[in-house]
C-alpha positions as CSV (number, residue, x, y, z in Angstrom):
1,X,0.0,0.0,0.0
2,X,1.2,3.5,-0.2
3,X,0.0,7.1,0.8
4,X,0.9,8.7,-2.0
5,X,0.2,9.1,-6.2
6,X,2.1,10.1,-8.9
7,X,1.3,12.7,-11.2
8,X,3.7,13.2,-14.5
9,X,2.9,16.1,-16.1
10,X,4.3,17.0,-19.2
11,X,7.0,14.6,-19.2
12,X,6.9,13.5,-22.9
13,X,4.3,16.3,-24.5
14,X,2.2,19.5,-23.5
15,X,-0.6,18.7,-21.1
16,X,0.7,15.2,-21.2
17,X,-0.6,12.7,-18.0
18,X,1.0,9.7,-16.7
19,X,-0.6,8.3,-13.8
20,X,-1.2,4.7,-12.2
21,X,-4.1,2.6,-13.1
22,X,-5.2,2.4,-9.6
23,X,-3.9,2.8,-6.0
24,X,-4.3,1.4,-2.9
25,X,-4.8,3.3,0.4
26,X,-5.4,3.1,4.1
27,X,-6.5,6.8,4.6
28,X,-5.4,9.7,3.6
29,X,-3.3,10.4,0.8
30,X,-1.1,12.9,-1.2
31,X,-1.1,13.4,-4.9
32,X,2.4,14.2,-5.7
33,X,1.8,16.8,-9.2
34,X,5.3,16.3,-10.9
35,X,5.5,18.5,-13.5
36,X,8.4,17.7,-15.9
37,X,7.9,21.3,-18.3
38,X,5.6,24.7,-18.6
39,X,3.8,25.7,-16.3
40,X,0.0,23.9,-16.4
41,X,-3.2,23.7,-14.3
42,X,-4.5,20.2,-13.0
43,X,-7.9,19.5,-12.6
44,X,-8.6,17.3,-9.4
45,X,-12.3,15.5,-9.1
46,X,-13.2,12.2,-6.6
47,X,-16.1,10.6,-8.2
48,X,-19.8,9.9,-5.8
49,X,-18.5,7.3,-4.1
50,X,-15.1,8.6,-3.1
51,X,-16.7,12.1,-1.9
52,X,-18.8,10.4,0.6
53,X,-15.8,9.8,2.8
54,X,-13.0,12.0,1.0
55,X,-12.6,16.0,0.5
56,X,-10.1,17.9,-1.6
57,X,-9.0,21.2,-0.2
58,X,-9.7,22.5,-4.0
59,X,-9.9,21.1,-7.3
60,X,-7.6,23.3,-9.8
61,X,-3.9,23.5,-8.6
62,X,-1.1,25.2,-10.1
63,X,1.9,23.7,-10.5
64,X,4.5,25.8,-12.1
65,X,7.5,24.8,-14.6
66,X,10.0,21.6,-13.4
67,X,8.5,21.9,-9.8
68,X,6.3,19.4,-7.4
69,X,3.1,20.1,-5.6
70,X,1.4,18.3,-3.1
71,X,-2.4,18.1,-2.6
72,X,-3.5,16.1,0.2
73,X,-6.9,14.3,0.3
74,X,-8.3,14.0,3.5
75,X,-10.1,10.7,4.0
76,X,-12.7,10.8,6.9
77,X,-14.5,7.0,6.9
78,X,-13.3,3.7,6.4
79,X,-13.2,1.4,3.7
80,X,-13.8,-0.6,2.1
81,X,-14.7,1.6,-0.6
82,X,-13.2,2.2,-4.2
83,X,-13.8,4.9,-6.5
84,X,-12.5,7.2,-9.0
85,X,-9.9,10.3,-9.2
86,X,-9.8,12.1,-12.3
87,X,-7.2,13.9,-13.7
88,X,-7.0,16.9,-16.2
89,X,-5.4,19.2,-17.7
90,X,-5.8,21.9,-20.5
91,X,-9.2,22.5,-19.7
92,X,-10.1,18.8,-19.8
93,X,-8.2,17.7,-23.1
94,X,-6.0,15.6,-21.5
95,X,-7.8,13.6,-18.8
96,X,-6.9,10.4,-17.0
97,X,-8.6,8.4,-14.3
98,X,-7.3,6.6,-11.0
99,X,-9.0,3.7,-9.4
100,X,-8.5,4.5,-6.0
101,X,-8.9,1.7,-3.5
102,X,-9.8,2.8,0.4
103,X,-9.2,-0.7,2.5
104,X,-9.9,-1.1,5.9
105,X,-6.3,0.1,7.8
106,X,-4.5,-2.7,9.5
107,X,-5.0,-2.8,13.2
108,X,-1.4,-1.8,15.2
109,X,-0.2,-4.3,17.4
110,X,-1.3,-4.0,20.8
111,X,1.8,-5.6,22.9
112,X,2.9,-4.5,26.3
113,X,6.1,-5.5,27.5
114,X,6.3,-6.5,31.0
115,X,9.0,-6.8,32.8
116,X,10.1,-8.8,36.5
117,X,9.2,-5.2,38.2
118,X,5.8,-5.3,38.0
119,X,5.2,-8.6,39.9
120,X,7.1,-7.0,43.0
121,X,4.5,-4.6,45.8
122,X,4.8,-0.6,44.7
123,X,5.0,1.5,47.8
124,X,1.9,3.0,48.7
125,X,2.2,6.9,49.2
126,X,-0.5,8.8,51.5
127,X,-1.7,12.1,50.2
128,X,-0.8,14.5,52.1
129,X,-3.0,17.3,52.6
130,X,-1.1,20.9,53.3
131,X,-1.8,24.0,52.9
132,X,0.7,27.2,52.4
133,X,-0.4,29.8,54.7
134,X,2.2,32.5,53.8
135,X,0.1,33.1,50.1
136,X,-0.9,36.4,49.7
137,X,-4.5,36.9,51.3
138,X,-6.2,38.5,47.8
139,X,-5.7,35.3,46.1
140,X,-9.2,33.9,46.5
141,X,-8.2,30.6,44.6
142,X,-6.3,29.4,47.4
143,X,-7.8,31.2,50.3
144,X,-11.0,30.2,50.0
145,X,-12.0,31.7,53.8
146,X,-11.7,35.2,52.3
147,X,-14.1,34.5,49.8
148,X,-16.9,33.1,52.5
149,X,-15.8,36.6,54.2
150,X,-16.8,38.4,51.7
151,X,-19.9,36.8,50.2
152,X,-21.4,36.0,54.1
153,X,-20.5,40.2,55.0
154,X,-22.6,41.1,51.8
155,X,-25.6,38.7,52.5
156,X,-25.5,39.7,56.0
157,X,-25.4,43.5,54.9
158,X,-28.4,42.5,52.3
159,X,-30.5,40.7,55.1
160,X,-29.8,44.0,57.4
161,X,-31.3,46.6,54.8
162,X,-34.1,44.6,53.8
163,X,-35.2,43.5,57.6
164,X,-34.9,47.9,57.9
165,X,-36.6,48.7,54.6
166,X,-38.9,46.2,55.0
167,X,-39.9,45.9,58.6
168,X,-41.7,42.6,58.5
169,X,-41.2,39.5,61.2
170,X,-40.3,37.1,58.2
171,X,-37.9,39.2,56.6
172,X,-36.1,39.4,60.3
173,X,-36.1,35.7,60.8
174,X,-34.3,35.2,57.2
175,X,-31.4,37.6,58.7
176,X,-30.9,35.3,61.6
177,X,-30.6,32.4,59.4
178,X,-28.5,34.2,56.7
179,X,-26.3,35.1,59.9
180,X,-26.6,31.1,61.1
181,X,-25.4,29.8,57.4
182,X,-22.5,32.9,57.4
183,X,-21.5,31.3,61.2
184,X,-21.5,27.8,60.3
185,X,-19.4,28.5,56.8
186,X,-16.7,30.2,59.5
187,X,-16.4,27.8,61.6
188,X,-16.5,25.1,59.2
189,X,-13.1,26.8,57.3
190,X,-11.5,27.4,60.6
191,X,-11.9,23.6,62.3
């Protein structure tokens, strides 16, 4: 199998092709535009059956005098599937077609080498739990006591002006439990 195709292009006339019969793939591929004179355009096209599972980036390409281009098609199922790739050049007077073949890839070998130390105990390691006091105090990510601070002084202060603005019995007795849940979150971070 290979991941490639070969493209001549005007090797032995203008616009002249020369490409394989057919190729064989596992995936994606490159076709390898060889041009052997003048500059030319080719004319890339994968048949119905090859587009249902493989996309060109674009169909004309450039290739310019004695140089090699690259096009890579980029094969998104599976095979097995086989189609065609046709070639052109000069507007379509020269035209050739590729049978390309799309197998099924070969599976890679799953082996794992094992070796004498894995039949002896590891050591077991206890995590350790620790925590750096020295941080600076603004960096909430680590101090997360701050953050309780903060959010239980602003619930508090929320529960205070509506329990004023407000004046009803309920509205007190949610302060004393937003005070209760602010107490509880303290002493829960400090123990």
């Amino acid at each position: 199998m290979t991941d490639t195709l070969p493209v001549h292009v005007n090797r032995d006339q203008l616009h002249g092709l020369e490409v394989p019969n057919e190729v064989e793939v596992s995936g994606s591929f490159d076709v390898v535009l060889q041009n052997h004179g003048e500059s030319v355009h080719v004319h890339l096209h994968l048949d119905d059956d090859l587009s249902d599972i493989a996309t060109l980036s674009a169909n004309n390409h450039h290739v310019a005098s004695d140089s090699t281009r690259r096009i890579t098609v980029d094969v998104s199922g599976s095979g097995p599937v086989r189609g065609k790739l046709k070639v052109a050049t000069a507007y379509g007077a020269t035209t050739r077609y590729v049978d390309v073949i799309l197998t099924e890839p070969e599976p890679e070998p799953r082996d794992v080498a094992v070796d004498e130390s894995l039949s002896k105990p590891q050591p077991r390691s206890t995590p350790t739990r620790t925590r750096d006091r020295s941080v600076d105090a603004f960096d909430i990510s680590i101090r997360p006591e701050i953050a309780v601070l903060v959010l239980g002084a602003v619930a508090l202060a929320v529960a205070i002006a509506a329990t004023l603005l407000f004046e009803n019995t309920v509205v007190l007795l949610g302060s004393f439990v937003v005070l209760a849940g602010v107490l509880v979150a303290i002493y829960l971070l400090v123990a």
